[in-house]
N, C-alpha and C positions, 0 to 999 in steps of 0.2 A: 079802396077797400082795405089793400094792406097799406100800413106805413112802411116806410125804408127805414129798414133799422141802418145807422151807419153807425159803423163801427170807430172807435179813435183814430186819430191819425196815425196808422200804420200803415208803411211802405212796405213793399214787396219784396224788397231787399234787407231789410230789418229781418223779415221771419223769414227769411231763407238763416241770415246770419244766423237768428236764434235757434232754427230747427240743426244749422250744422254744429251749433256750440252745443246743442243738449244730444245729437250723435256721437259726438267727441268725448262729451262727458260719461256720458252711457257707456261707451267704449273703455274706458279708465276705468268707470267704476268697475264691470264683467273683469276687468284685466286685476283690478286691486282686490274684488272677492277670489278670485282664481289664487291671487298672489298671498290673498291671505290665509287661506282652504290651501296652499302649496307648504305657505309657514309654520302653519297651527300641523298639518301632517307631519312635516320635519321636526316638532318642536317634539311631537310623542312618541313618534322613532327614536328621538335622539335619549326622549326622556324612559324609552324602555329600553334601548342601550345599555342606557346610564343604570337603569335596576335590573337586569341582568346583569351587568357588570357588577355589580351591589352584590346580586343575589350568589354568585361568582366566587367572589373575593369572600362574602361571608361564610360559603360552601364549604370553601378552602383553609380559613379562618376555624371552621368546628372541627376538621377533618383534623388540622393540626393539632389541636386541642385534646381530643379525643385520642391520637397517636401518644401527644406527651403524658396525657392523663394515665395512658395503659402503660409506657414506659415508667410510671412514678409508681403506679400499684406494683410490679414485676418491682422494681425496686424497694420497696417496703414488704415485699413477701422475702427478699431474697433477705435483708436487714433482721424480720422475723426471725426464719429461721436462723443467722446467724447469732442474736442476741439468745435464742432457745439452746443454742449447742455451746455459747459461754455459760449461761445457768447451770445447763449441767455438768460441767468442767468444775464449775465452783462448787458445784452440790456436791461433787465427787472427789473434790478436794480441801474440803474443809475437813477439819479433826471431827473425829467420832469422840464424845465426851461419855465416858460411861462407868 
């Protein structure tokens, strides 16, 4: 009624190897997705470090900026007034013609 299916010639020992070669491999691969889900983490830790550190240094970069900038204004008001108190110095000391 039924035929015998036979299969190729495959030993019993063949598909033990083969099933322990593709455990093995199985095993490597769980370990090198792990390994790489470990690196690809470390890589955007490192890479949000690295911009915070960015964001950090450019923080500090305005802050200076902003310090020198108010030091430069204070100094052109102080220059202002000085240049305002030679005018009048000159104004007040130039001959009356009349």
């Amino acid at each position: 009624m039924f035929a015998r299916v036979t299969a190729p010639f495959v030993s019993t020992t063949s598909i033990i190897v083969v099933k322990s070669r593709l455990e093995i491999f199985w095993d490597w691969l769980t370990t090198f997705s792990w390994k790489m889900a470990i690196k690809q983490v470390i890589v955007v830790i490192t890479n949000e470090s690295v911009n915070l550190a960015q964001v950090m240094k450019l923080r500090q970069a305005k802050n200076e900026l902003e310090r020198k900038a108010q030091d430069q204004e204070e100094e052109l008001d102080e220059q202002a007034a000085t240049i305002q108190q030679l005018e009048q110095v000159t104004i007040c000391s130039l001959p009356v013609h009349g």
